[in-house]
C-alpha positions in Angstrom: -66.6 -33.4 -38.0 -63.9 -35.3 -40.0 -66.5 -38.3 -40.2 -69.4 -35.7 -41.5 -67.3 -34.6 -44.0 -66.4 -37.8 -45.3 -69.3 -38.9 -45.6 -70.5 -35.7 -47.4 -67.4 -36.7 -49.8 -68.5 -40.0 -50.5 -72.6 -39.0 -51.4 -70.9 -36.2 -53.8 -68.2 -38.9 -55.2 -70.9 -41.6 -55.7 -73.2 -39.4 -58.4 -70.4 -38.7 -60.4 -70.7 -41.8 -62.1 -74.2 -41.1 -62.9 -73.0 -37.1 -63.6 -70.5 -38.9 -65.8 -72.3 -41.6 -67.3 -75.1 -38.5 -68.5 -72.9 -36.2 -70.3 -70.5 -39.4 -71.9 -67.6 -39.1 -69.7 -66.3 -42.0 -68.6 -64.6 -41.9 -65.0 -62.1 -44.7 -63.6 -61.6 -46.1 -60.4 -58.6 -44.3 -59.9 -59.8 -40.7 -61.3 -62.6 -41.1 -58.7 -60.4 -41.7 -56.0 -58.3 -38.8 -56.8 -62.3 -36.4 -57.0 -62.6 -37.9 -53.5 -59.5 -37.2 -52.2 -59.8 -33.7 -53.6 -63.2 -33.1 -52.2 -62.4 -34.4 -48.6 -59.5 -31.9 -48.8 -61.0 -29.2 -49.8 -63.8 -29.5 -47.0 -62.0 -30.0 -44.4 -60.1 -26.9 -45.4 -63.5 -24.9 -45.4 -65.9 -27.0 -42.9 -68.1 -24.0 -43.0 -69.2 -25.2 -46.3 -70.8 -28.6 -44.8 -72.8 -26.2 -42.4 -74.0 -24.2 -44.8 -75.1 -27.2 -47.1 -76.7 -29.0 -44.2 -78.7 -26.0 -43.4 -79.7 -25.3 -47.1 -80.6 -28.7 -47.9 -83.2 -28.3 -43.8 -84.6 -25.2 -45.5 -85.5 -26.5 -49.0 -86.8 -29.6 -47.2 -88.9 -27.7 -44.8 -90.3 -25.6 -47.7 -90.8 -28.6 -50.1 -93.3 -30.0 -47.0 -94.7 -26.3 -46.2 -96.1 -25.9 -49.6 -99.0 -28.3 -49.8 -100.0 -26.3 -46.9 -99.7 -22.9 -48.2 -101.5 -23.5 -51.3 -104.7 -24.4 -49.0 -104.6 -21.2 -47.6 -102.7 -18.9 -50.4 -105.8 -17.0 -51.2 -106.9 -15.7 -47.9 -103.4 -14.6 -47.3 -102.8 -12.7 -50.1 -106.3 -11.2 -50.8 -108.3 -10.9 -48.2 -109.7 -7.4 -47.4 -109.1 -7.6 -43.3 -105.4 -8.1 -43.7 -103.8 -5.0 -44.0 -101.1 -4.4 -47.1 -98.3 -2.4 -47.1 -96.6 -1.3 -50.4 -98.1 -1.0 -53.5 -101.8 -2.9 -53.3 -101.4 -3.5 -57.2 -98.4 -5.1 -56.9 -97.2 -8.7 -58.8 -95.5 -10.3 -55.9 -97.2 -10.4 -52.9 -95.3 -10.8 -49.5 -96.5 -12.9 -46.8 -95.1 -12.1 -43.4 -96.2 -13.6 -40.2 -94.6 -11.3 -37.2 -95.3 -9.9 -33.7 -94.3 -7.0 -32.4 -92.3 -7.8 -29.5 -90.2 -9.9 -31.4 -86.9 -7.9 -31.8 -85.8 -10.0 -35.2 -88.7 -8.4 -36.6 -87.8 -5.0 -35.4 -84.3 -5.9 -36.8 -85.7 -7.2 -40.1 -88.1 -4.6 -40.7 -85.6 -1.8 -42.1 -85.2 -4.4 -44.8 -88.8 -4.8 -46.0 -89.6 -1.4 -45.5 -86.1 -0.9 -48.1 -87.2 -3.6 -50.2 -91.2 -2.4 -50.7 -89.7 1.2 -51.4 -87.5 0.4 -54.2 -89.6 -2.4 -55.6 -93.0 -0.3 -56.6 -94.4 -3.4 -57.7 -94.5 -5.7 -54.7 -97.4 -5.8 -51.8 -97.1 -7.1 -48.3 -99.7 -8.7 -46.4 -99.4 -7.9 -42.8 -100.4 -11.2 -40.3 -100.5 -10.7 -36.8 -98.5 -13.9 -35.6 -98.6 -12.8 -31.9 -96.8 -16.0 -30.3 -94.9 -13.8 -27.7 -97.2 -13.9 -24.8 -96.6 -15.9 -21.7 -99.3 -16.6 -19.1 -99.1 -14.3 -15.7 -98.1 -11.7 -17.6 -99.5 -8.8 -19.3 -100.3 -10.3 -23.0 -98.7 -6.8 -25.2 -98.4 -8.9 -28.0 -101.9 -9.4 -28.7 -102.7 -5.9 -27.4 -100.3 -4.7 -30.1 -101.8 -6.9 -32.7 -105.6 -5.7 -32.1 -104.3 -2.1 -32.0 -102.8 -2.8 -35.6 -105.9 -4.4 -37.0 -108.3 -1.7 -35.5 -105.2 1.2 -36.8 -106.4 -0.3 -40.2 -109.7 0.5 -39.8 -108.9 4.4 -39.3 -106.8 3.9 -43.0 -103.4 4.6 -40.8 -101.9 1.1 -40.5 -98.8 2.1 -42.4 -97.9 4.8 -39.8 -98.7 3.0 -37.2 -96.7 0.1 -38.1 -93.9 2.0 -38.7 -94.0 3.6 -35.1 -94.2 0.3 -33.4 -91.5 -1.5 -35.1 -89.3 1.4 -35.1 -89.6 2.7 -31.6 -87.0 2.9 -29.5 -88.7 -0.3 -27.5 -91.7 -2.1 -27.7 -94.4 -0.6 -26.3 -94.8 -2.8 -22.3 -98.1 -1.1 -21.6 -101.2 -0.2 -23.6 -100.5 3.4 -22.1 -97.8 3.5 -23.6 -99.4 2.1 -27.3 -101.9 5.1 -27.1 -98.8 7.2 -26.9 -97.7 6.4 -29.9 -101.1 5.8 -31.7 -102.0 9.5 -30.8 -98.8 10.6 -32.3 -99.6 9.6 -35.6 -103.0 10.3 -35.6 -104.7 7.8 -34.4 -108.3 8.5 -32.5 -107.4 6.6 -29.6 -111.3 6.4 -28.2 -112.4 4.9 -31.4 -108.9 2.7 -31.5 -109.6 0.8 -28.2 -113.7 0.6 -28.8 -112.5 -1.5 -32.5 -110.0 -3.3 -30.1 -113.0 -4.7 -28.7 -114.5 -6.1 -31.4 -114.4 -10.0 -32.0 -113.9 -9.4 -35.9 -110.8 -8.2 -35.0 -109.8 -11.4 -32.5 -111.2 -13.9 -34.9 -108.3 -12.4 -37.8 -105.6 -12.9 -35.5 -107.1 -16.7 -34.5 -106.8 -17.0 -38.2 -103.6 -15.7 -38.6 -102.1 -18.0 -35.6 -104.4 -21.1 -36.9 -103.0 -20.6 -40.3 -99.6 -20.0 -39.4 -99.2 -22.7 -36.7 -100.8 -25.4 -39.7 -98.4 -23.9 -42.3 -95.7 -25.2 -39.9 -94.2 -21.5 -38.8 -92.9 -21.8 -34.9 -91.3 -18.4 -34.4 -90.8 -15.5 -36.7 -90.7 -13.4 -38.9 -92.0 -15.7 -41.4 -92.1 -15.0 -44.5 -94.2 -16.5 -48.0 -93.1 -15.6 -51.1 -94.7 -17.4 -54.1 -93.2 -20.9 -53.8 -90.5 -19.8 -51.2 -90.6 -19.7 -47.3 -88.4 -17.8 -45.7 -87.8 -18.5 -42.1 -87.1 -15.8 -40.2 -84.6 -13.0 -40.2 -82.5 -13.6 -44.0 -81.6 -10.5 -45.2 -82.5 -8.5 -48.2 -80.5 -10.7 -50.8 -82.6 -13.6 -49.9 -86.3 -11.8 -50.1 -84.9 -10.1 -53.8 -84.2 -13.4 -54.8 -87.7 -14.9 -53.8 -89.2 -12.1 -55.3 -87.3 -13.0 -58.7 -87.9 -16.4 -58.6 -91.8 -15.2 -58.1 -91.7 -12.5 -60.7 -90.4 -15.2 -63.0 -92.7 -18.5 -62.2 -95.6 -15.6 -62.5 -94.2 -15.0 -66.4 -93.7 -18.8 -67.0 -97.1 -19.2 -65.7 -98.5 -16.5 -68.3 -97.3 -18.0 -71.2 
C-alpha cells in the first residue's frame, strides 16, 4: 500500500510544474519536495482516498470506451415503442436501465428510481429486460419474468406489474407463482401467457441482451444516462447528478 501511495504522490507532484508553469507560479525544488512530502502524508493518513480515486478513475475509463457504443444504439434504447417506460413519457432525460428480476441489487436499487422518477416529473425510464441470471438445469425465471413484463406491457399494466415483482417479498421461483401476482394487479393471465408466446416478444429481449452484452454491461443494474454509465447499484446522489449533467449538456446543446 505504502508503495501505491507513493507512487500516487509522485504522478500528483510531477503535474505541478505544469499546474505551476500555467497559472505563472514558479515552484522550486525544495517547495516540491515539501507538496510531496505533504501529499504522501496525508494519504497514508486516509488510504481510503487512493481506493476511491483508483475506482473513479476504472469508471470514467470504462465509460469514456462504452460511449462509442452507446451512441450506435442510443435511439432504439430510448425511443423505441416495444420498450416499456416508466415515468413521465414526455420527459427530457431519459433513463436507460438494463436489469433482471432476480437480481436482488436491482430489487435493492429500485426504491431509488422509483423515488427519483416521482420527484423528478420530467425524466423517463426505459425498461430493458437484461435477463443474464439463468443457469442451465435449472428452471430459466429470469426470462419467464422478463416475457411476462414485456407481454404485462401489452395489457397497458407494466408499471404495476413491475412494481409487484421488484417489490415482493421474493422473486417469484415459479411461473405459478408470477400469475399470482399478475392476477393481483389485474393482469388477464390467459391472454398474459398466450403474448408470452410470441417471438416479438423473445426477439426484444435478444435485443436487449445483444445490445447490452456489446455496450460492454456484465451484470447489473446498468444504467445510461446521456453521456454517463452507471454501473450497477450507486445510489440516488449519483443518478441526480447524471441526470444534471444530462439536463445541462441537453441546454448547451440547444443553444
Amino acid at each position: 500500500m505504502r508503495r501505491q501511495i507513493a507512487s500516487l504522490a509522485l504522478v500528483l507532484s510531477t503535474s505541478l510544474p505544469a499546474l505551476a508553469q500555467s497559472s505563472d507560479v514558479k515552484v522550486s525544488d525544495a517547495e516540491r519536495e515539501k507538496i510531496e512530502a505533504v501529499i504522501e502524508s496525508y494519504l497514508m493518513e486516509h488510504p481510503e482516498l487512493i481506493v476511491r480515486s483508483i475506482s473513479e478513475w476504472q469508471r470514467r475509463r470504462q465509460t469514456e470506451q462504452m460511449l462509442p457504443t452507446v451512441g450506435l444504439y442510443r435511439g432504439y434504447l430510448e425511443n423505441d415503442p416495444s420498450i416499456p417506460v416508466l415515468g413521465n413519457p414526455k420527459g427530457d432525460v431519459t433513463i436507460v436501465e438494463f436489469y433482471d428480476y432476480r437480481c436482488g441489487y436491482c430489487r435493492r436499487h429500485y426504491p431509488v428510481m422509483k423515488d427519483i422518477l416521482a420527484k423528478d416529473g420530467n425524466v423517463r425510464l426505459t425498461a430493458l429486460q437484461f435477463p443474464i441470471l439463468d443457469r442451465d438445469g435449472e428452471t430459466p425465471m429470469s426470462r419467464i419474468l422478463s416475457r411476462a413484463a414485456l407481454a404485462s406491457n401489452l395489457q397497458g399494466k407494466f408499471a404495476p406489474f413491475h412494481d409487484a415483482l421488484m417489490t415482493a417479498p421474493k422473486t417469484p421461483a415459479s411461473e405459478k407463482e408470477m400469475l399470482a401476482i399478475a392476477e393481483r394487479v389485474g393482469l388477464d393471465t390467459t391472454r398474459l401467457q398466450a403474448d408470452m408466446k410470441s417471438s416479438l416478444i423473445d426477439k426484444a429481449i435478444e435485443n436487449a441482451l445483444a445490445i447490452g452484452r456489446d455496450i460492454g454491461f456484465e451484470g447489473t443494474p446498468g444504467y445510461i444516462i446521456g453521456n454517463d454509465i452507471l454501473l450497477g447499484a450507486e445510489g440516488p446522489d449519483r443518478v441526480r447528478q447524471a441526470i444534471a449533467r444530462a439536463r445541462a449538456d441537453k441546454a448547451k446543446a440547444g443553444q
